[in-house]
C-alpha beads as a LAMMPS data file, in Angstrom:
LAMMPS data file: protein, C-alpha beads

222 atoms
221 bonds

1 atom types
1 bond types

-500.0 500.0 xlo xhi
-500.0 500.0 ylo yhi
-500.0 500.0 zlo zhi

Masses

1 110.0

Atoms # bond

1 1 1 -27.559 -42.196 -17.797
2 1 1 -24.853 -39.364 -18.898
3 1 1 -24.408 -36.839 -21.382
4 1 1 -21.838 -36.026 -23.360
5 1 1 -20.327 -32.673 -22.874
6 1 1 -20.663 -30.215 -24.829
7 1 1 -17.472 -28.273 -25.145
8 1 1 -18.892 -25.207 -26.878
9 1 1 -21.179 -24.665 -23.408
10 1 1 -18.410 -24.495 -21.536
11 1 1 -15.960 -22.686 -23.867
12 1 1 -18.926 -20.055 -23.234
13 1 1 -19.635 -20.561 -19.750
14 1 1 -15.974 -20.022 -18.943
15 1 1 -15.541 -16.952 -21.390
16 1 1 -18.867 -15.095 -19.820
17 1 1 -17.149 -15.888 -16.662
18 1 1 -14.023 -14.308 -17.289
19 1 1 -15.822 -11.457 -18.604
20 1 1 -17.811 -10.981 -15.465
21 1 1 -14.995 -11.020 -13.638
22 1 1 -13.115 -8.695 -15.456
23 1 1 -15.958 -6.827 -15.401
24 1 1 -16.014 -6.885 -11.565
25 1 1 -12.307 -5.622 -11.556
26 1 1 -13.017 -2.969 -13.580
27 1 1 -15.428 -1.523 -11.778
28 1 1 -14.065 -2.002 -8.081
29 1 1 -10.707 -0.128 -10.166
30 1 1 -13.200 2.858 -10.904
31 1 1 -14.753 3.446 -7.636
32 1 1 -11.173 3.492 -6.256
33 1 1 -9.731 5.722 -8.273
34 1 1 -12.686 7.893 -7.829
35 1 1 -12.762 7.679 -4.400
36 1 1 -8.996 8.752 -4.480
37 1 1 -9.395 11.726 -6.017
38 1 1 -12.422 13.037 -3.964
39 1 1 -10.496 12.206 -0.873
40 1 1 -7.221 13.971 -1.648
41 1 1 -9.936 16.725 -3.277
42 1 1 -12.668 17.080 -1.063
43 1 1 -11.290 15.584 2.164
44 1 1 -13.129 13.148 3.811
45 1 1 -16.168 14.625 5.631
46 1 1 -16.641 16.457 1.836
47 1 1 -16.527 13.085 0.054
48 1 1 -19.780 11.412 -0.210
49 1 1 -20.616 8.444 -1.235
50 1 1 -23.108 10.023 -3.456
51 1 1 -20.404 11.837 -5.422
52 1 1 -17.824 8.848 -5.243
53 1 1 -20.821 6.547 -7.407
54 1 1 -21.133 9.770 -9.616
55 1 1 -17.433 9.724 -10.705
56 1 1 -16.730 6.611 -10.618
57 1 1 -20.016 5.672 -12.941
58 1 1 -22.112 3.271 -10.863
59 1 1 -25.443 3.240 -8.433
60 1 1 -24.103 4.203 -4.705
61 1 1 -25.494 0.284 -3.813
62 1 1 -22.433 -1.054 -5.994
63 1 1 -20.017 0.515 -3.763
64 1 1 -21.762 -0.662 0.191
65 1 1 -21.701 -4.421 -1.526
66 1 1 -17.874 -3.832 -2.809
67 1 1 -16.828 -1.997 0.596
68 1 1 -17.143 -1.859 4.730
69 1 1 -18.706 1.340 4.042
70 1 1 -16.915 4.907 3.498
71 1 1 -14.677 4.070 5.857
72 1 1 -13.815 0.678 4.508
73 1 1 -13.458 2.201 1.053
74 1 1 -10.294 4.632 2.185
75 1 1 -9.035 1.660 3.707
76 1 1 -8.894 0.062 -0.036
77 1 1 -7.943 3.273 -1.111
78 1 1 -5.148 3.807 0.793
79 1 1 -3.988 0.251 0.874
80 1 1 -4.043 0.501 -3.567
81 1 1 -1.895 3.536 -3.392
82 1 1 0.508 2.093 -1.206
83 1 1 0.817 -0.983 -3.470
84 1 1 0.524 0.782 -6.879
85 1 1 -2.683 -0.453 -7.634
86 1 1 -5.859 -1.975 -7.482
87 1 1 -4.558 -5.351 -8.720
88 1 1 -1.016 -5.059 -6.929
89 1 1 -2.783 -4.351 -3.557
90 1 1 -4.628 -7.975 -3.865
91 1 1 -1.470 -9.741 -4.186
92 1 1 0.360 -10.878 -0.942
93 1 1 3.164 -8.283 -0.391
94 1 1 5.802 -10.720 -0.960
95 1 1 4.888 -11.228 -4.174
96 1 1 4.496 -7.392 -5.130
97 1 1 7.725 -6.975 -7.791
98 1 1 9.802 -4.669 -5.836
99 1 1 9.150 -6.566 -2.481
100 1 1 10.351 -9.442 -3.708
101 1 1 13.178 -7.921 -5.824
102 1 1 14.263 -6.682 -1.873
103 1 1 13.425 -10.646 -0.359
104 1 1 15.711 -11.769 -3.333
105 1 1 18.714 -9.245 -3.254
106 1 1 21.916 -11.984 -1.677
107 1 1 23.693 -8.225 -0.723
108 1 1 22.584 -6.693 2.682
109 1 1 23.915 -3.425 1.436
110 1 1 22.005 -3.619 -2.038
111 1 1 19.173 -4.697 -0.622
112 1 1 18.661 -1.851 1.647
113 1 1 19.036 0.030 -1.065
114 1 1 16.396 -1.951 -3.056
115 1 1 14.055 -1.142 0.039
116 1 1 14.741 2.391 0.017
117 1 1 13.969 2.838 -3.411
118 1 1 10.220 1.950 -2.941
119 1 1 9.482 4.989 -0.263
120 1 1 9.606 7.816 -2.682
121 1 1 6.758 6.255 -4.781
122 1 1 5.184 5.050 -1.913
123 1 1 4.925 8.670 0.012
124 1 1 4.082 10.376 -3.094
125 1 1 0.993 8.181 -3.980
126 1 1 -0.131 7.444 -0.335
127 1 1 1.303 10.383 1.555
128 1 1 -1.671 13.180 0.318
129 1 1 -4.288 10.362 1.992
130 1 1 -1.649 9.646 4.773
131 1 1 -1.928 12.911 5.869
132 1 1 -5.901 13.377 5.211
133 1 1 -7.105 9.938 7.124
134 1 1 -5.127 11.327 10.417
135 1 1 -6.476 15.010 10.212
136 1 1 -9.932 13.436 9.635
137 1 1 -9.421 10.706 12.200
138 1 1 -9.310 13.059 15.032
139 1 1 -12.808 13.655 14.411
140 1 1 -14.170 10.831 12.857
141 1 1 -14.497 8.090 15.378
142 1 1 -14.989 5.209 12.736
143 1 1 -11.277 6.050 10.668
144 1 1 -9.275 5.329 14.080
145 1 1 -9.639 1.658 13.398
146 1 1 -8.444 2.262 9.600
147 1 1 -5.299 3.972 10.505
148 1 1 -4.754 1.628 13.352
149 1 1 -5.140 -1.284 10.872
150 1 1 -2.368 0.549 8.283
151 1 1 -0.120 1.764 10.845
152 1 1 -0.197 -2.454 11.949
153 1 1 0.032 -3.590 8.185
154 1 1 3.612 -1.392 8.147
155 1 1 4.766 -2.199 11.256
156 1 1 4.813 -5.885 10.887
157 1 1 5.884 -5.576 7.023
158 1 1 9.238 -3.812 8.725
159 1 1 9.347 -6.694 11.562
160 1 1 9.527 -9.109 8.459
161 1 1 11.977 -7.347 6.909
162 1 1 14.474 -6.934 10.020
163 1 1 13.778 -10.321 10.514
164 1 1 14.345 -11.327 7.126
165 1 1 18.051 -9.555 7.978
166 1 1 18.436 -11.257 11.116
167 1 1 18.109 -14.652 9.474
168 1 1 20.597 -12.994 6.898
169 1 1 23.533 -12.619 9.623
170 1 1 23.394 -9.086 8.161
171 1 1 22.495 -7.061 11.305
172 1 1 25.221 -5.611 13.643
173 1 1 26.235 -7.468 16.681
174 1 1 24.401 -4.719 18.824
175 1 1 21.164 -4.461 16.809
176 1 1 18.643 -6.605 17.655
177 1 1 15.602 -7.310 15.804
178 1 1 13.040 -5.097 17.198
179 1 1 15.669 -2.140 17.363
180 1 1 15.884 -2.802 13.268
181 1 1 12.450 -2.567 12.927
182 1 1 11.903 0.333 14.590
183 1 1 14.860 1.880 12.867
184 1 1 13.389 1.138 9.665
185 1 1 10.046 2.007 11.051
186 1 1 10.900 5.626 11.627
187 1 1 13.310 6.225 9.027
188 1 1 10.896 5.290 6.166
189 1 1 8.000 7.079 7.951
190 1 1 6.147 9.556 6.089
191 1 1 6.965 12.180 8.614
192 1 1 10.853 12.159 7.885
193 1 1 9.635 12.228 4.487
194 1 1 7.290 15.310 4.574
195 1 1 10.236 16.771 6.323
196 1 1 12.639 16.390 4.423
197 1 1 10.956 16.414 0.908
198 1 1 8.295 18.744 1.557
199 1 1 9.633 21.017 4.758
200 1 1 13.345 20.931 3.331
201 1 1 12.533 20.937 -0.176
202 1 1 14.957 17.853 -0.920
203 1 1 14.596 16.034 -4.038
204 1 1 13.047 12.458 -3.847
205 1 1 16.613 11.128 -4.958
206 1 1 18.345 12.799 -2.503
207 1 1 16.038 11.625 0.054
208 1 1 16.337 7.928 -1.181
209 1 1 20.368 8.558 -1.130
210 1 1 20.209 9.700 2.364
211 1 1 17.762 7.122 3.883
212 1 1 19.578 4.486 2.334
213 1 1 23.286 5.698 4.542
214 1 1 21.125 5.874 7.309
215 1 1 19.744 2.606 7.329
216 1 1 23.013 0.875 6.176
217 1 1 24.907 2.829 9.060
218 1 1 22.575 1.812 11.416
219 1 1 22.023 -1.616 10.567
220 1 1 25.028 -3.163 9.084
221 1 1 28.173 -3.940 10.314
222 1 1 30.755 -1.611 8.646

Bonds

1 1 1 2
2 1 2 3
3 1 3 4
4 1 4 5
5 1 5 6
6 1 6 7
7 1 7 8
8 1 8 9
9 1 9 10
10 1 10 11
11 1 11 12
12 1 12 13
13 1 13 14
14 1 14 15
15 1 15 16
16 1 16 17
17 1 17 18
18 1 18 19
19 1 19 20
20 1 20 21
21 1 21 22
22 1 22 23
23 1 23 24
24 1 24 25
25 1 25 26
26 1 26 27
27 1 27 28
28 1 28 29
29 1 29 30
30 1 30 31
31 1 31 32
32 1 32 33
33 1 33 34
34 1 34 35
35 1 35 36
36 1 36 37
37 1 37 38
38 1 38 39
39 1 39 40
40 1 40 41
41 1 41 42
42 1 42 43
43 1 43 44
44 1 44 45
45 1 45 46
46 1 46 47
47 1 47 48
48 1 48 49
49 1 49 50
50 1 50 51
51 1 51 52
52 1 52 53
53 1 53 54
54 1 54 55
55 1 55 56
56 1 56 57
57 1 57 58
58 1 58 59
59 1 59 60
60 1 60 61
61 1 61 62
62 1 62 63
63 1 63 64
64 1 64 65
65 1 65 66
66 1 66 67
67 1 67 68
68 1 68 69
69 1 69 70
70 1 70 71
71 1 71 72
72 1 72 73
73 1 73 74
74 1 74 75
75 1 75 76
76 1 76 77
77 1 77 78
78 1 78 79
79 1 79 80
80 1 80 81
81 1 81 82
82 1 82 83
83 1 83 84
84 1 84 85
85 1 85 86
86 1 86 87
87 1 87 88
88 1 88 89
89 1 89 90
90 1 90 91
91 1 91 92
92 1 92 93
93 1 93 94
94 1 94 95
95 1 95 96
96 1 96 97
97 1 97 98
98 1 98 99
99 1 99 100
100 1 100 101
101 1 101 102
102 1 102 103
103 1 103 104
104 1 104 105
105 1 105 106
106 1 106 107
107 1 107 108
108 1 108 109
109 1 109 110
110 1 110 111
111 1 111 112
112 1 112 113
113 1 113 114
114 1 114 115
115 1 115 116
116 1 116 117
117 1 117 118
118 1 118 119
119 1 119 120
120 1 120 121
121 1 121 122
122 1 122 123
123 1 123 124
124 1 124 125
125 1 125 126
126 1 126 127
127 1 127 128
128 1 128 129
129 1 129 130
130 1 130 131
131 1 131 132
132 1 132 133
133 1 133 134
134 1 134 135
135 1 135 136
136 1 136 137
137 1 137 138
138 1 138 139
139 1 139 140
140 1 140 141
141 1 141 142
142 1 142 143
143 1 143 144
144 1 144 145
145 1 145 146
146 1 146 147
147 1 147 148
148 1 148 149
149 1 149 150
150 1 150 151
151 1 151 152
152 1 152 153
153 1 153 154
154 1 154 155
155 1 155 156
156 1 156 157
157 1 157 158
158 1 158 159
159 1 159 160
160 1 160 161
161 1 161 162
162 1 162 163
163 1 163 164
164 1 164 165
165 1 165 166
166 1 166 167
167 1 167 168
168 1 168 169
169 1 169 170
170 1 170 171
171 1 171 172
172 1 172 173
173 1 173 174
174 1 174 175
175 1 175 176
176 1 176 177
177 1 177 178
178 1 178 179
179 1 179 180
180 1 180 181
181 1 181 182
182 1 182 183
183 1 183 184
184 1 184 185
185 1 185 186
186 1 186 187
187 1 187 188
188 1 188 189
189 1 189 190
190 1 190 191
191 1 191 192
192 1 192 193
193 1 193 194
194 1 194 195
195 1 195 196
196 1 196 197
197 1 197 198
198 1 198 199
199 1 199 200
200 1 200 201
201 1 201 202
202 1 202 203
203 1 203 204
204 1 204 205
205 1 205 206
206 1 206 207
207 1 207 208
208 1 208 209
209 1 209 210
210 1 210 211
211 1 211 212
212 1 212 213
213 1 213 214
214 1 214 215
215 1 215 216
216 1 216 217
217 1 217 218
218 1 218 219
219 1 219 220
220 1 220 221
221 1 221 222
């Protein structure tokens, strides 16, 4: 024997659903951006969890069943800043708006250009954590796998992207695929950044200009 449905239930079903889930979204977007300022702060060994459920507003319990631990949580951290956000960093990178405005560009040229435009945002939001997670990992045994894990999430995001070229006919005759990447690799690092941005005082403009000539240089047939 059925029942009719009642639509009402589930109109309320489904709206206490969405509710919990923004809910849930909300609150993993607090203990991230809490966690991100106590690590850029306090550094990591001065960053407890304790304090990260204190600014961020919720019981210490909410963040081990969110996160792989404190360790887990920079991960997250560090991954959001990179992607602009809590809610950018769970999309697939392709699908992030200025990653696929890059994918999209037709022009080789532009589109290098495209790609270089993302690293000044990108070092100024990631680089302070960047630069704490490898003073920290030198004496924190558990962060070596984090920074493993990013350094690995960059590398093959530049593999795609001189592949991407490749497929393109855009590369050089004399540049293969692997020597793109690693061109691209090292150019966009955040060391050539800190030097030339922080060390050399250049603005982030100039920087973009210049990595953008290098890479097109480099890469692209004249």
């Amino acid at each position: 024997m059925s029942f009719p449905v009642n639509q009402r239930d589930v109109k309320t079903r489904s709206y206490r659903s969405e509710r919990r889930r923004a809910q849930a979204e909300q609150t993993r977007r607090d203990i991230v951006e809490a966690a991100h300022r106590l690590f850029v702060e306090e550094g990591y060994a001065g960053t407890t969890m304790a304090k990260i459920a204190q600014e961020a507003g919720v019981a210490v319990e909410t963040i081990y069943r969110g996160f792989d631990g404190k360790a887990g949580l920079l991960n997250a951290v560090v991954e959001s800043a990179v992607a602009g956000g809590v809610g950018r960093a769970k999309r697939p990178v392709e699908e992030r708006p200025a990653i696929k405005a890059v994918i999209d560009e037709p022009d080789p040229w532009q589109k290098l250009e495209l790609y270089a435009a993302t690293q000044p945002g990108i070092h100024g939001r990631a680089g302070p954590l960047m630069r704490m997670l490898r003073q920290a990992a030198a004496v924190e045994p558990d962060l070596a796998p984090v920074l493993d894990h990013l350094e690995t999430q960059r590398l093959e995001g530049l593999t795609r992207l001189a592949q991407h070229l490749e497929d393109e006919g855009a590369l050089r005759d004399d540049v293969s695929v692997e020597k793109a990447r690693d061109i691209l690799w090292t150019v966009g690092s955040l060391a050539v950044y800190d030097l030339m941005v922080l060390e050399r005082g250049w603005p982030a403009d100039r920087y973009q200009d210049w990595i953008t000539t290098v890479m097109r240089s480099t890469l692209l047939p004249d």
